[in-house]
Every structure is written in structure tokens, then in C-alpha cells.
N, C-alpha and C positions, 0 to 999 in steps of 0.2 A: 504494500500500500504506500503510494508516495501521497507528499502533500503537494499543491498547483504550482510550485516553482520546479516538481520533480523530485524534491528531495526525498527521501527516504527515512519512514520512519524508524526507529531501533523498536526492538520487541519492550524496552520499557515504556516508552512516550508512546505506543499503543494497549502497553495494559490502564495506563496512569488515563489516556483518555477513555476509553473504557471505564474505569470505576467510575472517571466523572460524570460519564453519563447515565450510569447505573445508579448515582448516589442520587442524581436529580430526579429522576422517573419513578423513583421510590422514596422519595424525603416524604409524602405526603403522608405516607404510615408513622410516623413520627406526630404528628399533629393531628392525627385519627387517634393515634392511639393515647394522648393525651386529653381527648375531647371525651374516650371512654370513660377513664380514668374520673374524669370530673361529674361525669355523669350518673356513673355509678357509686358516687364517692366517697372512695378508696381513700385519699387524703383525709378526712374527716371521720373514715373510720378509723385508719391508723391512728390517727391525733385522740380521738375517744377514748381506746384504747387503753391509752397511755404509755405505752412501751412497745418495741418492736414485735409485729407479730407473726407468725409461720402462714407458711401458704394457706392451709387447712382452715388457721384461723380465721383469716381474711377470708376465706372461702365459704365460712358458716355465718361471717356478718354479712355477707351481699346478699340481696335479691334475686340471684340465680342458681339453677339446676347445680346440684354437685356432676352431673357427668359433663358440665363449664370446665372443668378445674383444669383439664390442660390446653384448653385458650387463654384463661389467669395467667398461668403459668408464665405464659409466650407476654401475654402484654406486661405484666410483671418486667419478663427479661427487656423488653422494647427501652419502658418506663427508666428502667437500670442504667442500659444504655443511654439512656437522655439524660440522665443526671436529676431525675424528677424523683427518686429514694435511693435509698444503697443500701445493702444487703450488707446484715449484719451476722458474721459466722458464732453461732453459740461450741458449736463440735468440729468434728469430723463429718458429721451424721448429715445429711442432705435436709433429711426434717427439721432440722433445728436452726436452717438459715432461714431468717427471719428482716423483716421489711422495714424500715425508718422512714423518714422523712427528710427532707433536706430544705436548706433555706426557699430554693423554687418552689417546692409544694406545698413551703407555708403558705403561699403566698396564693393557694387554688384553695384554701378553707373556706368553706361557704363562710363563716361569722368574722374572717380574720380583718382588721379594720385596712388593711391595702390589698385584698381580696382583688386579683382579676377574674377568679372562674368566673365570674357571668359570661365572659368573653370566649370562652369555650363553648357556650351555648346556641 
């Protein structure tokens, strides 16, 4: 594959645009998946709470089917990836990592007084 002067790409500057266009086409799962997140609200149950909770947990406070739990699971990891909580290791034990909050999620609590979730809506 050359680019219009001819030149020739190297196999890195065709992975590297590659991702970027891969990263664009799909950014929108990222703001899906924080619109979920607010809608079923995970941040407000976390925050209830009061302390980190396991998946299970979080899974017995929502409003959906327990056979949900490994789409949770996935927007959990999405969430993680965005830096919207961070996973807190209690063990070894995969059960016992458990979900937090971080400053940006304060910040989707429904009551919290610089509250953006509306804008999720």
C-alpha cells in the first residue's frame, strides 16, 4: 500500500493507522457504555453501598435478570477501562475483586451537588 506521493508504507505506520481507525469506529461504546452505567445507577449504588462491592453484589442491587451478569461483567471491564471505577483486589480469588468509585463517577451521582449524569440522559 503506498500513500499519493508513492511512498510506501512500513508495516508499523499501517498497523498504527489501523488502530486509529479502529479506535474511532468504536469510541462510541465508551459513551454507551457510560450512559448505561448512569442509567442503571451503578455509581449510586456503589456510593450506597459504602464500600467496594463484588460483581454478585452489584448484581443483586440492579434491576436486572441474574443471567445479565456477564454483560455486567463486560461493561464493568469497559467502565474500568475508562477510568469511571477501579477495581479493587481483596485476594487472589477473582470473587473478591470488587468495584470503587473514582473522582469521574463522583461526579454521575444522581444527589452529588456538581452532578453531570443528567447529561447522560
Amino acid at each position: 500500500m503506498s500513500l499519493p506521493n508513492n511512498e510506501e508504507l512500513t508495516t508499523e505506520q499501517l498497523l498504527h493507522a489501523q488502530a486509529h481507525v479502529w479506535n474511532h469506529l468504536f469510541s462510541f461504546i465508551n459513551s454507551i457504555s457510560l450512559k448505561c452505567a448512569v442509567q442503571l445507577r451503578i455509581p449510586d449504588i456503589i456510593h450506597n453501598h459504602g464500600k467496594p462491592m463484588t460483581l454478585s453484589q452489584l448484581l443483586d442491587a440492579l434491576p436486572i435478570p441474574h443471567v445479565k451478569s456477564p454483560f455486567l461483567y463486560r461493561l464493568m471491564r469497559i467502565l474500568l477501562h475508562s477510568e469511571f471505577f477501579v477495581k479493587i483486589d481483596v485476594s487472589d480469588n477473582d470473587e473478591d475483586e470488587r468495584y470503587w468509585l473514582t473522582p469521574a463517577s463522583l461526579l454521575l451521582l444522581r444527589n452529588a451537588p456538581l452532578t453531570v449524569g443528567q447529561l447522560c440522559n
